[in-house]
Gaussian input, Z-matrix of N, CA and C with variables (Angstrom, degrees):
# hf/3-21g

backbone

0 1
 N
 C     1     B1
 C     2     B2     1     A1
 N     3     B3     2     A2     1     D1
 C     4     B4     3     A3     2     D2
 C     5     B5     4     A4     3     D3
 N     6     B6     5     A5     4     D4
 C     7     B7     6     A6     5     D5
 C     8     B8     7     A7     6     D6
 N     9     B9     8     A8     7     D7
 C    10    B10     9     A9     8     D8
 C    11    B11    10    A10     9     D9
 N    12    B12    11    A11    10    D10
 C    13    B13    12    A12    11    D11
 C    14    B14    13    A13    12    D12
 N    15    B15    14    A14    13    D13
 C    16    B16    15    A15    14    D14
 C    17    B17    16    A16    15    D15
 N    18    B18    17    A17    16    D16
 C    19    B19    18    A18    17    D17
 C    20    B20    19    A19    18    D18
 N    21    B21    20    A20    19    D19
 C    22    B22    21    A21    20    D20
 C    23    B23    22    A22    21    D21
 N    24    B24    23    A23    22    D22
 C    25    B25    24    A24    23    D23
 C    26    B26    25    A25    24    D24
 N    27    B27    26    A26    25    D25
 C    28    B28    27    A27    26    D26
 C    29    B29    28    A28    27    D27
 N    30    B30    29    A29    28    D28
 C    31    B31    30    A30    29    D29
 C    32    B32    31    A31    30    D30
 N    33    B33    32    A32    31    D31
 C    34    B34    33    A33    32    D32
 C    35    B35    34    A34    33    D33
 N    36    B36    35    A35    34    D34
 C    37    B37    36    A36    35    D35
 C    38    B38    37    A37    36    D36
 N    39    B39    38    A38    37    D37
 C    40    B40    39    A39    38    D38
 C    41    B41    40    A40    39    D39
 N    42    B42    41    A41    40    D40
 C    43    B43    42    A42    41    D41
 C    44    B44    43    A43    42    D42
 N    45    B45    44    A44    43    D43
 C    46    B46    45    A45    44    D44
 C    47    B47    46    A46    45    D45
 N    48    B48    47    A47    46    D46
 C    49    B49    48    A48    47    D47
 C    50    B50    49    A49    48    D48
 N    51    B51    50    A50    49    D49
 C    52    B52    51    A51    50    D50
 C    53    B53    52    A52    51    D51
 N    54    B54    53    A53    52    D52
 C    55    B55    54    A54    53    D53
 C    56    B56    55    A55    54    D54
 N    57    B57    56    A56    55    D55
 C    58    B58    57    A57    56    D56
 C    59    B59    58    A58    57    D57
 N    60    B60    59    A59    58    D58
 C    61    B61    60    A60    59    D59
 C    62    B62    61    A61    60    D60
 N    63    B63    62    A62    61    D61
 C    64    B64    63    A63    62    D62
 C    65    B65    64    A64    63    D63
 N    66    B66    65    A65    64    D64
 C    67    B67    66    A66    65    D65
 C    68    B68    67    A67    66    D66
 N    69    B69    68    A68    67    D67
 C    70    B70    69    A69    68    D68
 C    71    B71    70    A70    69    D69
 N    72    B72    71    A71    70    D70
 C    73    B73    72    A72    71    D71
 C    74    B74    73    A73    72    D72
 N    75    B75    74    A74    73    D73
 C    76    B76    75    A75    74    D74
 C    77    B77    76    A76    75    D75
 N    78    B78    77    A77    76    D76
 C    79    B79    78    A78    77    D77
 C    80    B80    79    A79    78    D78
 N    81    B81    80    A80    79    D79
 C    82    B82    81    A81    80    D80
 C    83    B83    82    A82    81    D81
 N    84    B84    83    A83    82    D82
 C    85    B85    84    A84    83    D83
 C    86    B86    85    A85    84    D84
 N    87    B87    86    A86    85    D85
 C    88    B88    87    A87    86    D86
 C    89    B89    88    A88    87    D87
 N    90    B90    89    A89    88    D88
 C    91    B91    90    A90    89    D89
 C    92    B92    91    A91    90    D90
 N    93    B93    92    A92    91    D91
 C    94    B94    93    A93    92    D92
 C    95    B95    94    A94    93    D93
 N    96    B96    95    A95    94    D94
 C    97    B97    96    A96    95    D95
 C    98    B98    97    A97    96    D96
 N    99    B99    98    A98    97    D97
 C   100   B100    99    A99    98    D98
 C   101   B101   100   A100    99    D99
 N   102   B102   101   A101   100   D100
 C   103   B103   102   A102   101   D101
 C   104   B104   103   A103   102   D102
 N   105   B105   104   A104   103   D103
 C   106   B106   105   A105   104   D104
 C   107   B107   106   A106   105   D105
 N   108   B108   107   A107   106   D106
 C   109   B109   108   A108   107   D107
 C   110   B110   109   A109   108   D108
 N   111   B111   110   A110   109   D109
 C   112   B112   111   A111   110   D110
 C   113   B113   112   A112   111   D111
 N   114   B114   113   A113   112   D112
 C   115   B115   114   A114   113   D113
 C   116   B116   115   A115   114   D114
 N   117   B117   116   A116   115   D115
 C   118   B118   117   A117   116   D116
 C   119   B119   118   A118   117   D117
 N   120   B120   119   A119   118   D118
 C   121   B121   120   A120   119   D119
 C   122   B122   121   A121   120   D120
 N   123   B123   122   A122   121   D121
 C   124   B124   123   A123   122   D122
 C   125   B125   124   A124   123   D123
 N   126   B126   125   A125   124   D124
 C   127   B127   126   A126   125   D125
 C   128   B128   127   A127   126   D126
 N   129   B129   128   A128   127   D127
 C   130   B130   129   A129   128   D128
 C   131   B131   130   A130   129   D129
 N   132   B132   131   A131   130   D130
 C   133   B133   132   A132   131   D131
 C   134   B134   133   A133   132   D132
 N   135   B135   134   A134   133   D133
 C   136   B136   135   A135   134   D134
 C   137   B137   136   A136   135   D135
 N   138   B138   137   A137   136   D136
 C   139   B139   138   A138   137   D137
 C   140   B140   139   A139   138   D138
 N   141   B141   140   A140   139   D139
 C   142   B142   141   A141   140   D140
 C   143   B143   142   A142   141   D141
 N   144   B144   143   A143   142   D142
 C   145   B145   144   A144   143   D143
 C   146   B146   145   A145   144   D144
 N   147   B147   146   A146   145   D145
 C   148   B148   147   A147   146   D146
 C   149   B149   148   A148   147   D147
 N   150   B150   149   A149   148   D148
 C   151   B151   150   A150   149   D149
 C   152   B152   151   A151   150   D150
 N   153   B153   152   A152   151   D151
 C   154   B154   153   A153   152   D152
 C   155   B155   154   A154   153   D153
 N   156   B156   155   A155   154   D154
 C   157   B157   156   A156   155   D155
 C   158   B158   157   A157   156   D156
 N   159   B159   158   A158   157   D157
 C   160   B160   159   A159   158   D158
 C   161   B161   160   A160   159   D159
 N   162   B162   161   A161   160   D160
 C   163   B163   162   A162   161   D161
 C   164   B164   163   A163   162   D162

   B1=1.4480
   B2=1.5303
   B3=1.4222
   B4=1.2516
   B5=1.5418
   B6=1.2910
   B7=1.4791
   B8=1.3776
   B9=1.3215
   B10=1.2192
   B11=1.7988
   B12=0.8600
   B13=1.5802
   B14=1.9199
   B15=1.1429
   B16=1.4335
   B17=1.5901
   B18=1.5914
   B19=1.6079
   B20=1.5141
   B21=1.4411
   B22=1.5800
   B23=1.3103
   B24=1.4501
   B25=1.5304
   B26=1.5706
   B27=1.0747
   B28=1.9867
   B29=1.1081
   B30=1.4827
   B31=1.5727
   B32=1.4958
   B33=1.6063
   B34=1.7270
   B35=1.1655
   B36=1.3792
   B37=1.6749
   B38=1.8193
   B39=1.1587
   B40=1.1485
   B41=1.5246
   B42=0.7517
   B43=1.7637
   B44=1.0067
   B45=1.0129
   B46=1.6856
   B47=1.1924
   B48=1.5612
   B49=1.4329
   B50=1.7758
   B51=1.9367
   B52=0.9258
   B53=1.8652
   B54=1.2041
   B55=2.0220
   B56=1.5096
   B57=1.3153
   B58=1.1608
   B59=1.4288
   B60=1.5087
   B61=1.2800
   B62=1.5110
   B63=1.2713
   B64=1.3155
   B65=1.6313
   B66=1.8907
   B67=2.0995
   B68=1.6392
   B69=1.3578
   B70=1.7424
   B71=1.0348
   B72=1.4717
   B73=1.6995
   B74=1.7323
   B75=1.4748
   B76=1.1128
   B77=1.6462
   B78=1.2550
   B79=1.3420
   B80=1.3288
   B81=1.0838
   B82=1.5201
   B83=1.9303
   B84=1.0879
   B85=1.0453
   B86=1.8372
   B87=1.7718
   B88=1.4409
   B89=1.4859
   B90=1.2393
   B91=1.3379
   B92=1.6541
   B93=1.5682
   B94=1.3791
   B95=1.2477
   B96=1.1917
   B97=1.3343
   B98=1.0162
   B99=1.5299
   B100=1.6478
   B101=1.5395
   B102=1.5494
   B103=1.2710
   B104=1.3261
   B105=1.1135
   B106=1.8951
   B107=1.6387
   B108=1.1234
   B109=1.1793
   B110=2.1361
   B111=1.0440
   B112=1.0075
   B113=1.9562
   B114=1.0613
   B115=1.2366
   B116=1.4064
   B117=1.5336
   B118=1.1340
   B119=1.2112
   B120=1.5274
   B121=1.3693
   B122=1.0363
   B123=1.3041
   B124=1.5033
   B125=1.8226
   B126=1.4046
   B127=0.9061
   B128=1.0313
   B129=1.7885
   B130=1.5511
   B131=1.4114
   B132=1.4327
   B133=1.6778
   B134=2.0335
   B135=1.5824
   B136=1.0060
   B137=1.6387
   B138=1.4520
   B139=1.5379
   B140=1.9923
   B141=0.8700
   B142=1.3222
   B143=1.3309
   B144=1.4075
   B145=1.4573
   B146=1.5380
   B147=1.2207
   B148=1.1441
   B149=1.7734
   B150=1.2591
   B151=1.4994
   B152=1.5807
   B153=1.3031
   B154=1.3823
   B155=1.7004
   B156=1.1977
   B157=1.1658
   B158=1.5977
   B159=1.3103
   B160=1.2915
   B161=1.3175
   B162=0.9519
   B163=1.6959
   B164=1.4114
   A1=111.28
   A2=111.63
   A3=107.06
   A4=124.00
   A5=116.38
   A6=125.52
   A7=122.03
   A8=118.85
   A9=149.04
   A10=101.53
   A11=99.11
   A12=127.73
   A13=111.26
   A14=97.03
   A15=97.56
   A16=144.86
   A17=96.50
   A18=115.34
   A19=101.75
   A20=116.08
   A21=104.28
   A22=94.95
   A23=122.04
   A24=121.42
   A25=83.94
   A26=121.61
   A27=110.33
   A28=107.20
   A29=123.81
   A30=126.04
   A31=116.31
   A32=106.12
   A33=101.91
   A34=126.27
   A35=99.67
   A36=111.55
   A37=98.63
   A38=120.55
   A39=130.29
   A40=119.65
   A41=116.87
   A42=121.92
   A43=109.39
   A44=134.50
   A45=129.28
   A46=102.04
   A47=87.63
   A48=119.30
   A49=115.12
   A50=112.80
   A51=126.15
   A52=116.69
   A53=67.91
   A54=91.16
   A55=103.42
   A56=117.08
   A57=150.20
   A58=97.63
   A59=122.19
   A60=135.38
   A61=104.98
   A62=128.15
   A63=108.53
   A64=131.25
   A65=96.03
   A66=91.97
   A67=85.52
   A68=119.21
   A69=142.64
   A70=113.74
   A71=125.57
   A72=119.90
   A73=110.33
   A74=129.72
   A75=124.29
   A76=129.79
   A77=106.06
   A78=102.09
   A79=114.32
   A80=135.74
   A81=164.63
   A82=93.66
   A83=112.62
   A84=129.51
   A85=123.23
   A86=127.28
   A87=97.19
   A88=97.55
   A89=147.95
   A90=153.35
   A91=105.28
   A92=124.51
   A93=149.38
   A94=93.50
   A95=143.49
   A96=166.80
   A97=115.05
   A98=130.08
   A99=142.38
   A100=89.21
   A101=136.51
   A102=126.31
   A103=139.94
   A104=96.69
   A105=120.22
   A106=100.41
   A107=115.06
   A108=128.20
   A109=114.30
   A110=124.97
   A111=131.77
   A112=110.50
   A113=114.56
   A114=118.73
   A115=106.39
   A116=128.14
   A117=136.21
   A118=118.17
   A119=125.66
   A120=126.42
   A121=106.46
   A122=135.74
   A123=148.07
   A124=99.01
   A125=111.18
   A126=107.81
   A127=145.44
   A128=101.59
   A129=98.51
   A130=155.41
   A131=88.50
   A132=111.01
   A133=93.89
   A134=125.00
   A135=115.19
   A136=100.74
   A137=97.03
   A138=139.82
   A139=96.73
   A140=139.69
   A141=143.55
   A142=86.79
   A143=134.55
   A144=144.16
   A145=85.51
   A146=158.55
   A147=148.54
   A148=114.49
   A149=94.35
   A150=93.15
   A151=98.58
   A152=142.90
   A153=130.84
   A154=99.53
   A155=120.27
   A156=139.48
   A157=111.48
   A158=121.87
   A159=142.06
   A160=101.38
   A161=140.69
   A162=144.35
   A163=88.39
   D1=-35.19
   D2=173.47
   D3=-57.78
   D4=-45.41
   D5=163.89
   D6=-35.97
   D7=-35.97
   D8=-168.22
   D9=-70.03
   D10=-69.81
   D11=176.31
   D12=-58.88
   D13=-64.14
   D14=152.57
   D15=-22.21
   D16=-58.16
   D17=-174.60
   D18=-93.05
   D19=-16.21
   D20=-167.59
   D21=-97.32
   D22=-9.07
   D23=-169.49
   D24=-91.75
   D25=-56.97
   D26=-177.72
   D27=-44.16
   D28=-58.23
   D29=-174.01
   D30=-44.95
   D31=-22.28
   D32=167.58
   D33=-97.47
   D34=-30.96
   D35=160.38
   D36=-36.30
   D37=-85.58
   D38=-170.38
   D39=-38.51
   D40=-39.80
   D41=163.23
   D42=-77.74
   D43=-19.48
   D44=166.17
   D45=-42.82
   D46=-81.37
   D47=-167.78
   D48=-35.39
   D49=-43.85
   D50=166.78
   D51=-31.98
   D52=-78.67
   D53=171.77
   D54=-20.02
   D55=-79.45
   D56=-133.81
   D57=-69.11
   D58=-50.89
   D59=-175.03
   D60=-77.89
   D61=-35.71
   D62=164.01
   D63=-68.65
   D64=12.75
   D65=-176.72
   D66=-104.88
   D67=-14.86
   D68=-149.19
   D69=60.97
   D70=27.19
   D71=155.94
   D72=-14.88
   D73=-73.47
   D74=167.98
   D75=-17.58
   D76=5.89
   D77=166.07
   D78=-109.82
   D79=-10.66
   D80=-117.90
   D81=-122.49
   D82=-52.65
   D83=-175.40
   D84=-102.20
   D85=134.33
   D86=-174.32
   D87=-87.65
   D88=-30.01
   D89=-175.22
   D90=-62.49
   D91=138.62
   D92=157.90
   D93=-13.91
   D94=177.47
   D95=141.76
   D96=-66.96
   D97=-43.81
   D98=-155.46
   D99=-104.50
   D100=-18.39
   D101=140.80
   D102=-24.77
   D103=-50.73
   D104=-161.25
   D105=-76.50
   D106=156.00
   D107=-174.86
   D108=-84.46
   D109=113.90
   D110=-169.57
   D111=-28.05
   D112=-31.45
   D113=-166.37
   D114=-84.23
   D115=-34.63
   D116=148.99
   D117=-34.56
   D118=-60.21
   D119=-166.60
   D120=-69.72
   D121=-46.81
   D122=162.41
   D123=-21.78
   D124=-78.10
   D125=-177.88
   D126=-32.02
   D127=-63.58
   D128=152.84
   D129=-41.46
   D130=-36.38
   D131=-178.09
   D132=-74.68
   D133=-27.96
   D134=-163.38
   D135=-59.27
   D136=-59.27
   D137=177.71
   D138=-33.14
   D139=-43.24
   D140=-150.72
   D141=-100.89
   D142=-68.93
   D143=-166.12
   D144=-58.45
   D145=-81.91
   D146=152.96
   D147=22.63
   D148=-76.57
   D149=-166.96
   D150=-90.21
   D151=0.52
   D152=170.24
   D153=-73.26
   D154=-29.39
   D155=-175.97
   D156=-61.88
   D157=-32.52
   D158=-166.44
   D159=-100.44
   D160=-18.64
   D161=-167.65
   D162=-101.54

């Protein structure tokens, strides 16, 4: 089950990350993307959906 949990938690990691690189967050930061700690990316991506929201 852990495996389970594991791969579906990467699988969001990865769309995060997706997301993220299409606003180029990745510049924002000097470390990889797939570095960063999942809760971070979250964040950001929260933070962005935020202000697309505002426009």
């Amino acid at each position: 089950m852990n495996a389970q949990l594991s791969t579906k938690g990467e699988a969001k990691k990865e769309e995060l990350i997706q997301e993220l690189l299409k606003f180029g967050i990745f510049k924002k930061y000097n470390k990889q993307l797939y570095e960063l700690p999942i809760v971070v990316l979250q964040k950001e991506f929260n933070h962005l959906r935020g202000e697309l929201k505002n426009v």
